[in-house]
N, C-alpha and C positions, 0 to 999 in steps of 0.2 A: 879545562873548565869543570866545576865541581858540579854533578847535575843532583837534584834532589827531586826525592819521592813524595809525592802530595798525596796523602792517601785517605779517601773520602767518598761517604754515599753522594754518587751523584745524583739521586732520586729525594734529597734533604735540601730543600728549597735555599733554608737561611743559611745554611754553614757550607752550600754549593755558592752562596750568592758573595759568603767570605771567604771562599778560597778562590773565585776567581779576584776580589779586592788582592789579596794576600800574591796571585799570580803577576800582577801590574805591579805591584810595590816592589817587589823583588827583580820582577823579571821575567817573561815569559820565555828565557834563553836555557834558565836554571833549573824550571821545572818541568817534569814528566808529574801530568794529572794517570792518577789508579785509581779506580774505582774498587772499593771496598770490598761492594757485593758481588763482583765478575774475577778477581784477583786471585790466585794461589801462591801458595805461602812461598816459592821461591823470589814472588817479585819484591818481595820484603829484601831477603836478601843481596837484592843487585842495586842498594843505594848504601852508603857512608850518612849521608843526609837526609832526614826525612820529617816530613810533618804528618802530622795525624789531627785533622778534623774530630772531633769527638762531642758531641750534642750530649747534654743529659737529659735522660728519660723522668717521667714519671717522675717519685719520690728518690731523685739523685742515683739511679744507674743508667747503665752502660745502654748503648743501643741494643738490641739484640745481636745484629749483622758483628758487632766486634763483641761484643760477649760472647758469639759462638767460635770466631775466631781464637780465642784467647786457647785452649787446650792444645791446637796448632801452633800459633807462635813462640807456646814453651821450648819446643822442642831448635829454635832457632839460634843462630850466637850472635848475641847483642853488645855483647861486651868490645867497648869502640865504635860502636854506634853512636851518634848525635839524634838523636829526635824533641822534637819542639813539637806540642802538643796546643792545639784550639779547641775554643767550645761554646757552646750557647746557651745558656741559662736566665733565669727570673727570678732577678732576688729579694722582689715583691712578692711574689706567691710561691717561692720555696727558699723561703730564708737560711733554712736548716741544712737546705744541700743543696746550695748556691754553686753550681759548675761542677759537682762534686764527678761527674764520668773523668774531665781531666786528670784529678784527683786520683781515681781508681787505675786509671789508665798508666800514669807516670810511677806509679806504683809498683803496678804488674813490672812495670821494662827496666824500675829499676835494682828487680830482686834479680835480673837477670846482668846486672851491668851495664845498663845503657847509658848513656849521657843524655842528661834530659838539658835542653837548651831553652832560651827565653824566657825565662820567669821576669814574671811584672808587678807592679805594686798593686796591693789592695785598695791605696786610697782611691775615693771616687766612688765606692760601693757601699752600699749599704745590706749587710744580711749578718746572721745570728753566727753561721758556721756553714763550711765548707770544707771536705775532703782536696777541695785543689790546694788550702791556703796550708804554706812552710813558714811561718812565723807572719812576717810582714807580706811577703810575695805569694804570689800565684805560682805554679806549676807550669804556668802556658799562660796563653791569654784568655783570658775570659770573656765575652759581651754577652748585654741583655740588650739584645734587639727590642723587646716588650717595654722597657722602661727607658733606653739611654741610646736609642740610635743613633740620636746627633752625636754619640761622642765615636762611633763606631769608626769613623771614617782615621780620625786621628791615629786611634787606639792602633788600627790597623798599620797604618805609616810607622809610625814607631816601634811597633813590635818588626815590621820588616826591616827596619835600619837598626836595629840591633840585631838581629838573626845574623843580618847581611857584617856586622860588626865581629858576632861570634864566631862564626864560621870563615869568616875574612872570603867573601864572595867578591 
């Protein structure tokens, strides 16, 4: 059984409150939850598969807790890696960098080689730009808990049945 690293501040209300949605939709069989903030960089290394929780801050960066990580993680081998990257964003009041941590994140792992998994459509959203958006798709999933919660529940289902598609779980 392929098990996969959920890796997330579990002191982050909203994107604790989607990655346990994301733990059900998949499978509480599959996942080992990591906590971001207590974690060292070997636990990275002991998954094939992994998601990453990723909120954006402010004016479209990184949380702190993985911005300070990121000088560590360089030093890691990603190449052949799978990670599928989440996030939470308002793309009413930051139009301009609508999810963009996703964005910056998928970024980073993929100057290293990684396989970035799950990208999703943009229809459905409304905002100016965004560092997560590769043409038409998303980098990972996005939701705006602020504006579109009713769609959260779905958005969730489907991003886990194609994850569960990609990786053949």
């Amino acid at each position: 059984m392929k098990k996969i690293g959920l890796f997330y501040s579990f002191q982050t209300t909203r994107t604790a409150g989607i990655a346990e949605k994301i733990i059900s939709e998949i499978g509480e069989e599959y996942i080992d939850k990591i906590d971001v903030l207590d974690t060292d960089f070997s636990s990275f290394e002991n998954y094939q598969y992994m998601i990453f929780g990723i909120p954006t801050w402010f004016d479209g960066e990184l949380p702190g807790y993985w911005d300070e990580l990121l000088p560590g993680l360089e030093s890691l081998k990603w190449k052949g890696k799978k990670i599928a990257l989440f996030g939470l964003g308002d793309q009413k009041q930051y139009p301009v960098n609508f999810g963009d941590a996703v964005g910056i994140m998928a970024e980073f792992l993929e100057q290293f080689h990684a396989e970035i998994s799950g990208f999703t459509t943009v229809e459905g959203y409304v905002f100016m730009k965004s560092a997560a958006q590769r043409e038409e798709k998303f980098a990972g999933l996005i939701l705006d808990e602020d504006n579109q919660r009713g769609l959260t529940d779905q958005r969730v289902l489907s991003w886990a049945q194609q994850l569960k598609k990609e990786w053949a779980l």
